[in-house]
matplotlib code that plots the C-alpha trace (Angstrom):
import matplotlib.pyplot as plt

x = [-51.2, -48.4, -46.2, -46.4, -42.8, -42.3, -42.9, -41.0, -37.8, -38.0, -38.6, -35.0, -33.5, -34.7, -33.7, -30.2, -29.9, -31.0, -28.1, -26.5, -25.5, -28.3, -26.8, -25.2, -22.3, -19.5, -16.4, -16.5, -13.2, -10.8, -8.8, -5.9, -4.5, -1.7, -0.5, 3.0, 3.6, 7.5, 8.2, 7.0, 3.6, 0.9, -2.8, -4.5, -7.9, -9.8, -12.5, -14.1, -16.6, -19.1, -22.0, -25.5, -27.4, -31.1, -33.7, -32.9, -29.2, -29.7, -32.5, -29.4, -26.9, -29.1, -29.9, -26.4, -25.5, -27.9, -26.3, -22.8, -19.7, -16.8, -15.2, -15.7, -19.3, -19.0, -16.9, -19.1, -22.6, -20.7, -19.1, -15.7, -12.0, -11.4, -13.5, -10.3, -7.5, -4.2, -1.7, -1.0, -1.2, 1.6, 4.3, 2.9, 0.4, -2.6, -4.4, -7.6, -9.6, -13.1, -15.6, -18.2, -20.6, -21.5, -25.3, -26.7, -26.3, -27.0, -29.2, -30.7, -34.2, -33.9, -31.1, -32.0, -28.4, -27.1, -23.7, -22.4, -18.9, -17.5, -14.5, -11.8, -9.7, -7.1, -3.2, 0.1, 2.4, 6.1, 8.3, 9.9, 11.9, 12.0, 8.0, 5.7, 4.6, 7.3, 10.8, 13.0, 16.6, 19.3, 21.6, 23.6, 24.1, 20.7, 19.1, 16.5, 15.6, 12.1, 11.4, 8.0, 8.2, 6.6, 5.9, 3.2, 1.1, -1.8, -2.1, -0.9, 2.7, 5.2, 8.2, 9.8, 8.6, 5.8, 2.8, -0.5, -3.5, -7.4, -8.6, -9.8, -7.3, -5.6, -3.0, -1.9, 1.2, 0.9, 4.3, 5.3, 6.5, 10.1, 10.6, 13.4, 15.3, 12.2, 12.7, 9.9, 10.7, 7.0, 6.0, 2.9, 0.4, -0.2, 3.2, 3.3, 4.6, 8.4, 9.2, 12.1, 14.8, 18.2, 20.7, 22.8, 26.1, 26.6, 23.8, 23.1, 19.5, 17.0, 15.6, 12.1, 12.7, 9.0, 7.3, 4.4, 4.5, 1.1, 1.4, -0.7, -0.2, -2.8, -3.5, -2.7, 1.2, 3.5, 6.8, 9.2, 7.9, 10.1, 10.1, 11.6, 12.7, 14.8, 13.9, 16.8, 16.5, 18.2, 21.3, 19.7, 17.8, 21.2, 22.6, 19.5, 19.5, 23.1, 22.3, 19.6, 21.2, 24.2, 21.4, 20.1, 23.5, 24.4, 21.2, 21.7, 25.1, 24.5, 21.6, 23.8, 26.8, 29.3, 27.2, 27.3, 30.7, 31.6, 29.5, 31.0, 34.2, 33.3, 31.7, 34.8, 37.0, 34.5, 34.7, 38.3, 39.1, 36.7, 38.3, 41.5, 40.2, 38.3, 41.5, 44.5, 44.2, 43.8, 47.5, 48.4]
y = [6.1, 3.8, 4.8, 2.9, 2.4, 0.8, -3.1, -2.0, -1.1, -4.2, -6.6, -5.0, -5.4, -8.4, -9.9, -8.7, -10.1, -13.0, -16.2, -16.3, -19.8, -20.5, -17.8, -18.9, -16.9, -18.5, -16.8, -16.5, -14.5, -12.2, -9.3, -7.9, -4.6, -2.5, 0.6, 1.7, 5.4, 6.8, 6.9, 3.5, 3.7, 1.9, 2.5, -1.2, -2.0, -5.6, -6.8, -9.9, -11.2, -13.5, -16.0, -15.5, -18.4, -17.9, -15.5, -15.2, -14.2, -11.7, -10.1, -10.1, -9.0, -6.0, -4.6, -5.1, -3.1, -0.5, -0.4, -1.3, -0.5, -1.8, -5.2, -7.1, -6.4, -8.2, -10.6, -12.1, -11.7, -13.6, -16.0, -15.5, -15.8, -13.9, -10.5, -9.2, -6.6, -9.0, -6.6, -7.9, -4.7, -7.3, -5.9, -2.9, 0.1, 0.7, 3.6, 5.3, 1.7, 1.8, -1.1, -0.8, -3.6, -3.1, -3.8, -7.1, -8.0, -10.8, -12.8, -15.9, -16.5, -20.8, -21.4, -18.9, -17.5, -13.7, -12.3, -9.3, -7.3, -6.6, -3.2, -2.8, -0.2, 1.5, 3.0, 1.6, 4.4, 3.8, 1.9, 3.1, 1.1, -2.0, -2.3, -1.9, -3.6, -2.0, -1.9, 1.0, 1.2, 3.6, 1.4, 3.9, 7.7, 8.1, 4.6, 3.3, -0.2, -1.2, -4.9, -6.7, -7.8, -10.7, -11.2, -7.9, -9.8, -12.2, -15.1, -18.3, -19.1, -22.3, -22.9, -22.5, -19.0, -20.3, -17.9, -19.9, -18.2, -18.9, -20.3, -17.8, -15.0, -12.9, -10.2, -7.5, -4.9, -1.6, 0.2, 4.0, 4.2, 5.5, 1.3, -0.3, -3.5, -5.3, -8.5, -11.6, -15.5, -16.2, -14.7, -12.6, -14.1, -11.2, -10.3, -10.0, -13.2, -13.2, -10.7, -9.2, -9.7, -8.6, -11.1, -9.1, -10.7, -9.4, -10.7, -13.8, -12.1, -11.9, -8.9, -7.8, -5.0, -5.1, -2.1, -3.4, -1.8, -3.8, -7.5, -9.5, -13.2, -16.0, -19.5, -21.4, -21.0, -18.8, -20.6, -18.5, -15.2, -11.9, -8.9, -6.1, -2.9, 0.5, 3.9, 5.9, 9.8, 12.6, 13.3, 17.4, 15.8, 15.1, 18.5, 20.3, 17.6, 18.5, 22.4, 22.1, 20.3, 22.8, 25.4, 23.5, 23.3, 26.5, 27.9, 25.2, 26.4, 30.3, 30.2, 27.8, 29.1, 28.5, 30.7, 33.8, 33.4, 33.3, 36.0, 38.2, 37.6, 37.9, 41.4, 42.1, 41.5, 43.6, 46.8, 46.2, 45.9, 49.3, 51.4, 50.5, 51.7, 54.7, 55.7, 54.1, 54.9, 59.1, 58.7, 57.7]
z = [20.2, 19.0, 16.5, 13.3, 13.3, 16.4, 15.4, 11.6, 14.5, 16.9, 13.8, 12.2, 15.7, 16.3, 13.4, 13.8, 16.6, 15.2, 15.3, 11.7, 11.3, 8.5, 6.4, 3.6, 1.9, 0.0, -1.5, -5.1, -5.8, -4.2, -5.9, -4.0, -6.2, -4.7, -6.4, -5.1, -4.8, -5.7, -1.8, -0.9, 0.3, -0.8, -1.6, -1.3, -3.0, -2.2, -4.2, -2.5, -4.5, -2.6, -3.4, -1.4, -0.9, -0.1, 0.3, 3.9, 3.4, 0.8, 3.5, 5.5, 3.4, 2.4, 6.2, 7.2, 4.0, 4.9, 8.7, 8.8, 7.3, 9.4, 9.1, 11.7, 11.5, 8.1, 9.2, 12.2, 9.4, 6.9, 8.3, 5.4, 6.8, 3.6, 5.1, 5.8, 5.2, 3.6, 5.0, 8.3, 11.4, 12.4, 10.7, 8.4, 9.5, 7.8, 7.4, 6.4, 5.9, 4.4, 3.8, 1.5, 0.4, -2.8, -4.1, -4.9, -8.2, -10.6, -9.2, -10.4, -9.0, -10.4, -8.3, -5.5, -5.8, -6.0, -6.4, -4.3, -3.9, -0.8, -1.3, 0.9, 0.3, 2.6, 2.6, 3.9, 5.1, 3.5, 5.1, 8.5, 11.0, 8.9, 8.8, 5.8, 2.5, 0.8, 2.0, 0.9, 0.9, -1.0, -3.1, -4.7, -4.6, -6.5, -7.1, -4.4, -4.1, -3.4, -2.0, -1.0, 2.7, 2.3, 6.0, 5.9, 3.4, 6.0, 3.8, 4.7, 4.3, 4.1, 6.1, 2.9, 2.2, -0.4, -0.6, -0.4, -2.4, -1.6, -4.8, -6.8, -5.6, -7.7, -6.5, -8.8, -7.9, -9.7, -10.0, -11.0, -14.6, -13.5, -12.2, -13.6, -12.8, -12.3, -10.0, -9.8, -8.6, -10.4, -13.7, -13.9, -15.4, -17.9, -19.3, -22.8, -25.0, -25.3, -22.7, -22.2, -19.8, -19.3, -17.4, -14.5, -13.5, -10.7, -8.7, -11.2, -11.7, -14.6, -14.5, -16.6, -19.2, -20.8, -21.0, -18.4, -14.8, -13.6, -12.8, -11.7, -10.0, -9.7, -9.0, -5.8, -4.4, -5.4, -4.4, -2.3, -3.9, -4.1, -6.0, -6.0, -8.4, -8.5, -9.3, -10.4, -9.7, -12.5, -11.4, -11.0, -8.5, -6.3, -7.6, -5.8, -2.8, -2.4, -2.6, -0.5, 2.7, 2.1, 2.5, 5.7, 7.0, 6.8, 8.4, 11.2, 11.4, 11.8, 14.4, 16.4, 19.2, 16.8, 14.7, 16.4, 17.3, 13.4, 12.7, 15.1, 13.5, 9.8, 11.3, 12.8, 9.8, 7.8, 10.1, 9.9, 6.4, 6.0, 8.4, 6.6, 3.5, 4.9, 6.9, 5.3, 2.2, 3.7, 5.3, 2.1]

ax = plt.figure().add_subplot(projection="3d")
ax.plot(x, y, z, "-o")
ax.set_aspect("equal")
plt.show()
């Protein structure tokens, strides 16, 4: 006797094996957060929202969904450039990447249209050996600077450094509250009217002094983009860094050759300085 679900199996593996060139999905819009942790790493969320066209490609959209969750499954059934991570392996690691399709959603049955999210969402390890998103360096005895590397970020670029958006893109940087000194070549679009800034001389640099430590950046090209901040750490912080290496030192120190050798002599001292008392001060 057959079992019943042997044609419901070959018709799902046939039809994904099915060519997909009449599927029909179109990006609708593509949000790019990244929320910086206080040592530099990153924790990247995509949002790529996409247009299904047809009966047929929501059928598909919906068993892939139901099948698959890696991206270049999703890549090759949709047929998007944009199904992609925008932090390039090139010149950043990433780490811990998930994929998951969200459900259909708003569709409208006149037009034979439906909507449907696509989340990304991985981590990029701080920055070591000049790689990562963000590039950390220590510019004074307790400040840290924090710089974009433009060059990890996978969408197209100018000879002239400009960043060129898909339309539709928007890219928002999420910073820790301690951030100050807050550097950008192109305004946010959502800073607050009349923001602050304070003028620095010596680098001939406007820097942000609002209140907001979420911006987000839209439209087309962002022309030569940079930005960068500093964090400044409490000055106990570098009294207990200081204490603490001491500490390591030390121990480093004592279990080494020199070590033993000094604590022979400190023993030596010791035994001599109490016989002297024990014995000397008898004679006496």
């Amino acid at each position: 006797m057959k079992s019943p679900l042997l044609p419901a199996t070959f018709a799902l593996a046939l039809f994904l094996l099915l060519p997909f060139s009449s599927a029909d999905f179109s990006m609708k819009s593509l949000s790019v957060l990244a929320n910086v942790n206080m040592d530099g790493s990153v924790n990247v969320e995509e949002r790529l929202e996409i247009v299904i066209d047809r009966q047929s490609s929501r059928e598909l959209y919906e068993v892939t969904r139901s099948a698959y969750s890696d991206l270049a499954t999703w890549k090759n059934r949709t047929a998007l450039s944009e199904v992609r991570h925008h932090v390039t392996r090139a010149n950043a690691e990433i780490e811990n990447l998930r994929v998951t399709p969200q459900a259909v959603e708003r569709c409208n049955s006149f037009m034979g249209i439906c909507h449907a999210t696509i989340v990304m969402d991985y981590s990029v390890p701080a920055s070591q050996n000049g790689s990562g998103l963000i590039r950390v360096s220590r510019y004074k005895p307790r400040t840290m600077r924090y710089s974009l590397a433009q060059d990890a970020l996978s969408f197209e670029q100018t000879k002239n450094g400009d960043l060129l958006l898909p339309a539709g893109t928007t890219i928002t940087i999420a910073l820790p509250p301690q951030a100050k000194k807050i550097y950008f070549s192109a305004p946010p679009q959502n800073l607050e009217q009349g923001a602050t800034y304070r003028y620095d001389s010596q680098t001939n640099l406007r820097y942000y002094a609002g209140p907001i430590r979420s911006f987000t950046w839209g439209g087309d090209t962002l022309p030569k983009f940079e930005f960068s901040y500093e964090i400044e750490s409490p000055l106990e912080d570098e009294v207990l860094e200081f204490f603490t290496s001491a500490e390591k030192n030390l121990v480093g120190f004592m279990l080494g050759p020199e070590g033993a050798a000094a604590l022979f002599i400190i023993a030596a001292a010791a035994s001599s300085v109490y016989y002297f008392n024990r014995h000397g001060g008898k004679q006496r």
